[in-house]
N, C-alpha and C positions, 0 to 999 in steps of 0.2 A: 103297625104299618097299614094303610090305606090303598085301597083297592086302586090301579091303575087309571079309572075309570076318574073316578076322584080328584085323583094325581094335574090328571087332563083338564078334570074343570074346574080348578084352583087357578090352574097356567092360564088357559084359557080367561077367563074373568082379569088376573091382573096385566095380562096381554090388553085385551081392551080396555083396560083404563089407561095404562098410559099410551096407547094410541089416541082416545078421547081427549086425554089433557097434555098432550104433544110433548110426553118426559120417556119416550122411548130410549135413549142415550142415559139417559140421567138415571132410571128404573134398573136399564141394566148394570150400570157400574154398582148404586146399590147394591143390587139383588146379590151379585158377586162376592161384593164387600161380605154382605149377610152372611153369604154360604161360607163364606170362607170365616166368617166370626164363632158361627155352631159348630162347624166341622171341626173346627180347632176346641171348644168349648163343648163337648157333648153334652158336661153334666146342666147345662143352661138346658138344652133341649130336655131332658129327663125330668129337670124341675120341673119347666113349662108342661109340659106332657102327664106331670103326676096330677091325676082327679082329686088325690086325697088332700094337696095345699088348696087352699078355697082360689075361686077364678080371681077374686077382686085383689089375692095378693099376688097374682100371676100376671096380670095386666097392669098392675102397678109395678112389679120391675119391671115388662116391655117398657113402659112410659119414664121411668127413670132414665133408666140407660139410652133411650132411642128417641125419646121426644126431640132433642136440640139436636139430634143427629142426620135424622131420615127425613123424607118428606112422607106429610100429617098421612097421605092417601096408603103409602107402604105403611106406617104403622099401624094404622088401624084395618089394612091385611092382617097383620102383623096378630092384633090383638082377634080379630074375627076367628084365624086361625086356631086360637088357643079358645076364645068358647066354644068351637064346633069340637073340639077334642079333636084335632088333627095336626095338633104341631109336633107329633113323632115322625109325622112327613116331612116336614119342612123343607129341607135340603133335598127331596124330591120334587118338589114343590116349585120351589125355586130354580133347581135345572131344568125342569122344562119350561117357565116362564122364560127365563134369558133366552133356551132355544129359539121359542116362539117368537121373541122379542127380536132375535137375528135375524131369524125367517123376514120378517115384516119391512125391516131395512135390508132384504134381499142381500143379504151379507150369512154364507155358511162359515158356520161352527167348524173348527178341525181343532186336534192336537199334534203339537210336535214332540216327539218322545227323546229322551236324551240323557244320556250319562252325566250330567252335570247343569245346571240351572242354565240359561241361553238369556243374553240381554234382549232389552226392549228393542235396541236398535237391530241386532240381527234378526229377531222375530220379524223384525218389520221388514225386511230386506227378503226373508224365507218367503214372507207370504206375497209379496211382488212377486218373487218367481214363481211360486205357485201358481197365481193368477192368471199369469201369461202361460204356464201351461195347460188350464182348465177354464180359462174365460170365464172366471166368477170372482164376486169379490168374497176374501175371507177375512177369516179372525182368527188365530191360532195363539191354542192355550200351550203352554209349557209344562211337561209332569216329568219325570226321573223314571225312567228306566236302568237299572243296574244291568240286566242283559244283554245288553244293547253292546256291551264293553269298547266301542267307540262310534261316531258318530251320529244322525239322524235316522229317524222314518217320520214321516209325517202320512199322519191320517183325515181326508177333509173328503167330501163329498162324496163318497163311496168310492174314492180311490186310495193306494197306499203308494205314497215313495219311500224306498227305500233305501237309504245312504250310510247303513251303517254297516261296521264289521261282519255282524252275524247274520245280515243280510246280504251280502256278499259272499260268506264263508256259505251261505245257505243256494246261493247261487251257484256256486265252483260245484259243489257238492250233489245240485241237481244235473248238473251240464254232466259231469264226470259218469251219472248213474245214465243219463239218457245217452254218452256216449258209446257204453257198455253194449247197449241193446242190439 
C-alpha cells in the first residue's frame, strides 16, 4: 500500500488530464468500470503488483486486455502505474481520481445504502430529491446494507438521511431515553 500522499498525486495527475483533454465523463465511467474490474479480480492486481513477473510481461497483459478497451491516455496510466510499483494501489488510486473528477463537474459523490440493489430509475429520482433538499447536484452510488433490515439512508455531502427501519427503531429509541429524563 502506498502512502496517502502518493494516493493524492496519482488522482491528482489523472484529474488533470482529463480536464486537459476534456474526457472528464468519459475518464470517470472508465475509471468505475476499472474499479469495479480489480475489485472483482483481486488476483489481476496481485499479478500486476508482483516485482518477481518481469514488467514487460505485466504491461503486456494491461495491453492485451485494455488496448481496444480504454482510452490510449487511461492505459498508459494504467501501465505508468505498474512500473512505479504502485498498482497495489490501484483501486485507491482510482477512487480518488472519480472523486476528484466529481469535484471538478461540481457534482458530490454520496451513497445510498439499501437492503437490496435499487434501480437506475429510482437512484435517479432519490438524487432529485436530494438535490432539492441540499441545493447541489449529486451522483449516488448504490451498496447493500443487510442492517438496514428495510428501507434507505443516504449519505452525500456531509449529511445523512435517514429512511430506514433501524433508523427509525433508532429514533423511537432516542425520543423514549430523552423522554425518561
Amino acid at each position: 500500500m502506498i502512502k496517502q500522499g502518493l494516493i493524492n498525486n496519482w488522482a491528482t495527475a489523472i484529474c488533470e488530464l482529463a480536464i486537459e483533454e476534456n474526457k472528464v465523463k468519459s475518464f470517470i465511467e472508465t475509471l468505475e468500470n476499472l474499479k469495479n474490474i480489480f475489485e472483482e479480480n483481486e488476483e489481476a492486481i496481485v499479478f500486476l503488483s508482483n516485482k518477481f513477473v518481469p514488467l514487460k510481461r505485466r504491461i503486456n497483459f494491461i495491453n492485451e486486455i485494455f488496448k481496444k478497451e480504454i482510452d490510449i491516455l487511461l492505459l498508459n496510466c494504467l501501465k505508468l502505474i505498474i512500473e512505479r510499483e504502485n498498482f497495489s494501489s490501484v483501486n485507491y488510486i482510482f477512487k480518488a481520481s472519480i472523486d476528484k473528477l466529481w469535484k471538478t463537474l461540481k457534482i458530490e459523490k454520496g451513497i445510498v445504502y439499501s437492503t437490496i440493489e435499487i434501480d437506475k430509475k429510482s437512484i435517479s429520482e432519490i438524487e432529485e430529491k436530494i438535490h432539492k433538499k441540499i441545493n447541489q447536484q449529486i451522483k449516488l452510488e448504490n451498496k447493500i446494507d443487510n442492517s438496514l433490515i428495510a428501507g434507505i439512508r443516504i449519505e452525500v455531502a456531509n449529511n445523512i438521511f435517514d429512511y430506514s427501519l433501524k433508523g427509525k427503531v433508532e429514533n423511537m429509541k432516542n425520543s423514549i431515553l430523552e423522554n425518561r429524563k
